[in-house]
N, C-alpha and C positions, 0 to 999 in steps of 0.2 A: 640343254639336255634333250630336249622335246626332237630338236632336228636331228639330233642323234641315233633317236629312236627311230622316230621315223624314215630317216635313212637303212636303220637294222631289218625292219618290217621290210618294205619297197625294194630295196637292194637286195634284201638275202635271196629274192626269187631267182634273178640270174645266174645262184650257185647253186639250184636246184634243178636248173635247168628247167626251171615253169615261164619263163617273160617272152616266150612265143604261145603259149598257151590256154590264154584269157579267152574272155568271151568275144567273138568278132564284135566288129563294130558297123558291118556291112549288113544293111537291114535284109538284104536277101539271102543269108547265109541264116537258116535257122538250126534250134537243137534239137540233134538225133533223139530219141529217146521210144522207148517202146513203154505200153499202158495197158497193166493188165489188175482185174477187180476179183474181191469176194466176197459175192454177198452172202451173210452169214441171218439165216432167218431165224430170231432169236426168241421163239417160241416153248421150244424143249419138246417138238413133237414126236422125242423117240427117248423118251425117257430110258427106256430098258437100255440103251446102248449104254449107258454108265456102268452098267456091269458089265463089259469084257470091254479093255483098252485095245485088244486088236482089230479091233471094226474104227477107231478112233481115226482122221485122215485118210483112209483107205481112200483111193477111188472107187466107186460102188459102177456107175457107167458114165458111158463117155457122148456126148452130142457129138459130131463128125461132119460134115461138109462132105459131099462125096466127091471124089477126084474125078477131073476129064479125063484125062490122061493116066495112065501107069506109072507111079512114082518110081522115080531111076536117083542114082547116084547126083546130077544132077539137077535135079526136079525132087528131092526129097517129099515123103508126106508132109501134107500139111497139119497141124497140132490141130486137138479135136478145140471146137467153140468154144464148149464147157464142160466140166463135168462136176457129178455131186460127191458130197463126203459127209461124213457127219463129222460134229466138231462138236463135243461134250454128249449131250441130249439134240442136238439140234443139226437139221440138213442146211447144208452150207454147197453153193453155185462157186466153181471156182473156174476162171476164164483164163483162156491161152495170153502172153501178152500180145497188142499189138501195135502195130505200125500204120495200119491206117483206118477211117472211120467208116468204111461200108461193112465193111467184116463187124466191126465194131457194134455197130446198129442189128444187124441180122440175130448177133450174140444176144444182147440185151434183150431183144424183140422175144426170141424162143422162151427165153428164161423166164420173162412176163410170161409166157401162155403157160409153159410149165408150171408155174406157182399158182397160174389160175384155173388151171387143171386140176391142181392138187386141193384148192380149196373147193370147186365144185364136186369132188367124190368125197371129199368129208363132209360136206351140206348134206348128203345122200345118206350115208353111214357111218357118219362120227367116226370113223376108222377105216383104212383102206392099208392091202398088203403094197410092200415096194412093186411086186411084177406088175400087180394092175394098175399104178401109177406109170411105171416103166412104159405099158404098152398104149396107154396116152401120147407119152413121150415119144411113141415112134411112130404116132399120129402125126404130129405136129411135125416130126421131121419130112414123111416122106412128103408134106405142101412145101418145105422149105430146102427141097434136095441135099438133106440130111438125114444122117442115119443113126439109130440108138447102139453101142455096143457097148456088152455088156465087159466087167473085168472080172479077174479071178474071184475077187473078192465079195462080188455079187451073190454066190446064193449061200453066203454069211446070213445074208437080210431079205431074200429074196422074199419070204412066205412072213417075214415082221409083219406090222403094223407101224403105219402113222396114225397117230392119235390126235384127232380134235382138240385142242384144250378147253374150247370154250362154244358156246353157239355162234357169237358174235366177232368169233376170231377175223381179225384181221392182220395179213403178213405185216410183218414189218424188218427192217434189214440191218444189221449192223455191220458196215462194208466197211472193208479197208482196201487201199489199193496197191498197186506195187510200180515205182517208174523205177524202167532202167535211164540213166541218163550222163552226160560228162561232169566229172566232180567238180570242174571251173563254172558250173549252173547254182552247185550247190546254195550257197548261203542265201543270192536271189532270190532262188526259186523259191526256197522252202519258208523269207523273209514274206514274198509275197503270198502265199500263200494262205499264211496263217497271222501276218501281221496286219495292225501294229499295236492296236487298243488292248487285245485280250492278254492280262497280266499272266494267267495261267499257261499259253503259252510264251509269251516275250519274255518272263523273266527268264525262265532254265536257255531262251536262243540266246539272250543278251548275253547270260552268264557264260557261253559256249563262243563267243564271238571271238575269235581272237585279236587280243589287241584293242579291247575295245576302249580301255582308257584312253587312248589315244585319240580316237573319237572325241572323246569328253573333252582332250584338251587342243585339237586344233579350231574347234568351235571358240572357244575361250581366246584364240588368239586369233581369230577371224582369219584364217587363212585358207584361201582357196586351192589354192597350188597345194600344198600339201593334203587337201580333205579328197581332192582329186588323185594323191597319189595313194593316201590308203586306201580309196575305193580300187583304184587299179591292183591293187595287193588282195580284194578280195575274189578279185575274178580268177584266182590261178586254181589249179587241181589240187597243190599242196591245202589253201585256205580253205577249200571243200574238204580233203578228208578230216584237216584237226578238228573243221567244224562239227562233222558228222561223231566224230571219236570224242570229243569235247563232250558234245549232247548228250552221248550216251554214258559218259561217266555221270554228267551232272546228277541226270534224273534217275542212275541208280542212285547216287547218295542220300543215304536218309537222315532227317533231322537231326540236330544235336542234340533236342533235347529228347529226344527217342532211347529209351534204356532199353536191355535184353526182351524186359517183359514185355515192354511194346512193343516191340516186331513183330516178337512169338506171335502177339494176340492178332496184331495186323495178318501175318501168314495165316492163320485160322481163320480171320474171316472173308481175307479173298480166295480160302478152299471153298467155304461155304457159300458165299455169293456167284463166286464167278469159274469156282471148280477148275481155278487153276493157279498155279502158285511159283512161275518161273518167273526170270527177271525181267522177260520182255514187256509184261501189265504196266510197267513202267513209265512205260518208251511212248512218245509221240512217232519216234523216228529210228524204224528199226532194220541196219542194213543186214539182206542177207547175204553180203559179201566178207568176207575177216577183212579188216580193217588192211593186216598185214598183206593180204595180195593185190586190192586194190593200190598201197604202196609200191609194190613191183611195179606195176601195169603204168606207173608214174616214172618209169626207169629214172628216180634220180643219179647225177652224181655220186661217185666213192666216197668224193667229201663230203658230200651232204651229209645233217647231221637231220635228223627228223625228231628225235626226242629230244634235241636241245631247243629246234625250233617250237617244239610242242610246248614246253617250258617258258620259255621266253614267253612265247604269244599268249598263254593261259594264265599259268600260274604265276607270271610275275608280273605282267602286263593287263592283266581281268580282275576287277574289282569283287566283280561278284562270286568268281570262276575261287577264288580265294578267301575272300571274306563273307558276303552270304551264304553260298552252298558249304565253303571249306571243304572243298572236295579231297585237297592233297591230304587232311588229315582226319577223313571220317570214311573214305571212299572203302577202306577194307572191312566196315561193318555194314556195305551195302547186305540187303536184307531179299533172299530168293531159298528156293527149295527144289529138291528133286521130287516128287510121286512115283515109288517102284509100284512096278507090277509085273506078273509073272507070266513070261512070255508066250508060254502053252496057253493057260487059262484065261488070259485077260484080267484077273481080279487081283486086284490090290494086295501087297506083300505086309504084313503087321512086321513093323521095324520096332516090337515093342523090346525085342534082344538090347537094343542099343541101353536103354533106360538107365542099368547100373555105373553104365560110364561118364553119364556127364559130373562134374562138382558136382559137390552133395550139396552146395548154399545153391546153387541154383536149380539144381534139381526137386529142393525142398520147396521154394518159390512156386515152382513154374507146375510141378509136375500132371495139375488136373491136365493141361494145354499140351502139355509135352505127352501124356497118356493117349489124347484125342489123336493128335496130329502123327506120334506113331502109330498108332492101329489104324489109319489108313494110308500108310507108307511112306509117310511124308519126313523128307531130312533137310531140315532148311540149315543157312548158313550161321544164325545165331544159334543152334546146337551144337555145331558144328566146332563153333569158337571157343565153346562152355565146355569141352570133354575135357576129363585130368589130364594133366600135362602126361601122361604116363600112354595117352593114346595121340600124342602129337608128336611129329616130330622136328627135330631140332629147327631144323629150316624154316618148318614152318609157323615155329611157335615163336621166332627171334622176327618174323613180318607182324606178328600180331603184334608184339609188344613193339612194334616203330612203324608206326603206318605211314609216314613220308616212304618208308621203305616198298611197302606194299604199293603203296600210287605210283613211285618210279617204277617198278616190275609194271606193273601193267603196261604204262606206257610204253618203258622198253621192249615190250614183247613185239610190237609193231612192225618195229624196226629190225629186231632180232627176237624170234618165236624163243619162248624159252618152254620149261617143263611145266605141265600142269600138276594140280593138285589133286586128289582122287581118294574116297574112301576106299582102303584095301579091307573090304567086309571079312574077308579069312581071318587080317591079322588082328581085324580091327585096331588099326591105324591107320591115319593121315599121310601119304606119301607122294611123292611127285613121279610123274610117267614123261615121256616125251612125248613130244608135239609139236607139229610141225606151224602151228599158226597162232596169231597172237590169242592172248588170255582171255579173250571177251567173246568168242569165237566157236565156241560158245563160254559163257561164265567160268570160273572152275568149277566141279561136281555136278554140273551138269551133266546128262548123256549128248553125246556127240551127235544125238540126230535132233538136238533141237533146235531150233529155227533160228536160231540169234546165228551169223555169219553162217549159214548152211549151206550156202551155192561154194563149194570148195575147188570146185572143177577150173583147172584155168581155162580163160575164153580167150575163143579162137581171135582172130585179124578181124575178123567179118563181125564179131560181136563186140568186139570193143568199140566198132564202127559205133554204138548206141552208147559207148560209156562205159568206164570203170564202176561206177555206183548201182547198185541195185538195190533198192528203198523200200522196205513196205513201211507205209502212210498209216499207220495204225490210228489216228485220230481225223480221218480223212473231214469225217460229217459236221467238223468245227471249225474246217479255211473260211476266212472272212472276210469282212468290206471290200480290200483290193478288190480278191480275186471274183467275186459278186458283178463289180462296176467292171471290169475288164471285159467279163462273158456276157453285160447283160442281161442277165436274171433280176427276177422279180426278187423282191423281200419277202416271199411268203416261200420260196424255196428255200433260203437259209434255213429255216426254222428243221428242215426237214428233207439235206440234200443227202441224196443216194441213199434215206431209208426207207422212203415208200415207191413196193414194186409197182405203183399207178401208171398215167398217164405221162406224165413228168420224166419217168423214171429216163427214156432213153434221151431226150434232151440234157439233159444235167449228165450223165456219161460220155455223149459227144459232146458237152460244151464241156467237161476239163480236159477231153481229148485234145480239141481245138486250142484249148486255152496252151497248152505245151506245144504246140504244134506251131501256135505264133507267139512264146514266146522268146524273151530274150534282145527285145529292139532298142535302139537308145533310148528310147521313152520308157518302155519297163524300166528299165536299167535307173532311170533320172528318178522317177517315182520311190524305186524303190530304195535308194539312196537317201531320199528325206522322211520314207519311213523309218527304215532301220534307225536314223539318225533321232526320231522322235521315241522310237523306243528304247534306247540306251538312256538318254536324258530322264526317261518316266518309269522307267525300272530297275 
């Protein structure tokens, strides 16, 4: 039976037309991949911007490089360094991606001076407006033949205040980064990465692995030739996307033993902690590609089947993927929320209208939480589930009650988009809209400009050149032992990688530049073969 299987894994790639598509094997062929960071300075030095969500991501201004030459057709501008945003309460550094590490250092380098600009005029006066921050900023550019410009959105904030929080403040960062890179990198990379000791992560990769029993049982039967041929099955584009699609099902699923009221309360306290309440809080690993176009960009075969392969390798073939997480029959009570707000004003919509419609047993339960979480606009998916069936409709009340059914839809939307789900606030009711992209792409009832699958745009020849995948790292500050011993870093950086804007700061940005830049050799590759191999066994 085992060689059966293993022939199904290994084989099926050449009817996907992936078995020229692996990772080379020629140590001088490296992966394309662009490297771009934000560092998100997690102080709350602008508290006021929580009252109006349209300053929320803006671009405020832009760091720029200034051109030699007159940009032409081809000679395009080049993308500014940096530029700032605020993100809740707090100024956030968001960087162009890149390709290579002189630009890369220049970026990094300004950003230090900037933040330490910013903390020398609050030493001064506990507070300082954005312009005469800004005009620091265009200090430090004209030494670095850079230029500050400013955007629309600038004298939003222009005449604000940053606010000190403390005398002894000192920055600190909570960065995520973003690699574009080829989906036959995926599971390596991101094994390496973050593997192999830390259960927090390894358990939701293992459970994500496709195939991983199989793993378990050619060790068992000590065979080489075959542990060599599932590793070959992982190197293809296909075993990168289930993987990445796998992950993000996983780590939406919420406990079993999680009732209505748990969620609710959980969604209340990640509004209040972390002031924000979408699916993505989730995610270690969040593509901003739909799942579904990265699958074009794969041109499989007509015959190919992607949701049956999906199938096979997860839920019939993943231990975990099935019976720890139980993702195929818990996955439609994953637990996320929308926050409206009113587009003129920025300030939050009270969704307390909604209140008379959910069941009365659970509205009687929950309602202090359900009071809160409405009056600041908040509709997350567990109310969503609880409305009398009189405000649901048929379609989508017949997924509730059969959530194998719900897990299949998902999946198949991948493969074939199907309709999303959408509160119709007029009819107040539940109804499905067309859509061109799978269901995760963003969540259902999400707004379509949230970050989960965002980049919608098909990429050109020239940018595929870097990869189907585009990944933002949302738990960047917690890759481990590997990738530490790879880059050579001390152990006193782990403790504290990419959150302090210090000294350190641009070494630790050009070393995981570096570190993607060489990776992928057969020696990665061996290493990270008897990790993964060690963390399926221990998780």
């Amino acid at each position: 039976m085992l060689a059966v299987l293993i022939c199904c894994f290994v084989f099926i790639y050449p009817c996907f037309g992936m078995d020229s598509e692996g990772i080379p094997e020629h140590t001088h062929l490296r992966m394309k991949f662009k490297l771009g960071f934000d560092f998100q300075e997690g102080s709350g030095l602008c508290p006021w911007a929580l009252e109006n969500y349209n300053l929320q991501k803006k671009p405020l201004f832009f760091f720029e490089e200034r051109n030699i030459s007159e940009p032409d057709e081809k000679t395009p501008k080049t993308p500014p360094l940096w530029h700032v945003v605020l993100d809740t309460s707090d100024i956030e550094f968001v960087t162009r991606p890149f390709i290579e590490s002189k630009s890369l250092k220049k970026c990094v380098s300004t950003i230090q001076r900037s933040l330490r600009s910013l903390q020398e005029l609050l030493k001064r006066g506990k507070s300082v407006s954005f312009i005469k921050w800004a005009a620091h900023n265009k200090s430090i550019g004209e030494k670095e033949s850079c230029e500050l410009v400013f955007s629309e959105h600038f004298p939003m904030v222009k005449e604000r205040l940053i606010i000190q929080p403390s005398e002894d403040w000192k920055p600190t960062f909570s960065p995520q980064v973003t690699i574009q890179h080829p989906l036959e990198y995926t599971i390596f990379l991101y094994f390496g990465l973050f593997g192999f000791k830390d259960s927090s992560h390894m358990m939701p990769f293992v459970a994500s692995l496709p195939f991983s029993n199989l793993l378990l049982q050619v060790h068992e039967e000590a065979d080489s030739l075959k542990f060599r041929s599932l590793m070959e099955g992982y190197k293809t584009k296909v075993s990168g996307l289930t993987f990445l699609h796998a992950l993000t099902l996983v780590q939406m699923t919420p406990d079993e033993d999680d009732d209505d009221s748990t969620l609710l309360a959980e969604t209340k306290k990640t509004l209040t902690d972390f002031l924000q309440v979408d699916a993505k809080m989730r995610l270690t690993l969040m593509s901003r590609r739909p799942f579904s176009s990265m699958l074009k960009d794969i041109k499989l075969p007509k015959e190919s089947n992607y949701p049956q392969f999906f199938f096979e390798a997860l839920a019939n073939h993943n231990q975990r993927f099935l019976g720890t997480y139980n993702v195929p029959n818990l996955f439609y009570r994953a637990n996320y929320a929308e926050q409206h707000f009113d587009p003129h004003t920025g300030k939050e919509i009270s969704q307390a209208g909604l209140l008379p419609l959910f069941r009365e047993s659970f509205m009687k339960e929950n309602r202090d939480v359900l009071e809160k979480l409405l009056a600041r606009g908040v509709v997350s998916t567990v109310m969503i589930r609880n409305l009398a069936k009189t405000h649901l409709e048929d379609g989508f009340l017949s997924l509730l009650n059969k959530p194998r059914d719900y897990f299949t839809r998902v999946v198949e939307s991948v493969a074939v988009p199907k309709k999303r789900h959408i509160i119709d606030k007029e009819k107040r009711v539940i109804r499905k809209v067309d859509f061109a992209h799978d269901v995760l792409s963003p969540p259902e009832f999400l707004d379509l400009d949230n970050s989960m699958g965002a980049f919608k745009e098909k990429l050109t020849l020239e940018e595929l050149g870097y990869g189907e995948a585009i990944v933002e790292v949302r738990g960047i500050k917690n890759v481990q032992d590997w990738f530490f011993r790879k880059v050579g870093f001390e152990p006193r950086i782990k403790k504290a990688f990419l959150t302090i804007p210090g000294e350190n700061l641009i070494q630790e940005a050009v070393g995981l530049f570096e570190f993607l830049e060489k990776f992928g050799t057969p020696q990665d590759i061996e290493d990270i073969q008897l990790g993964m191999t060690y963390a399926v066994f221990r998780n």
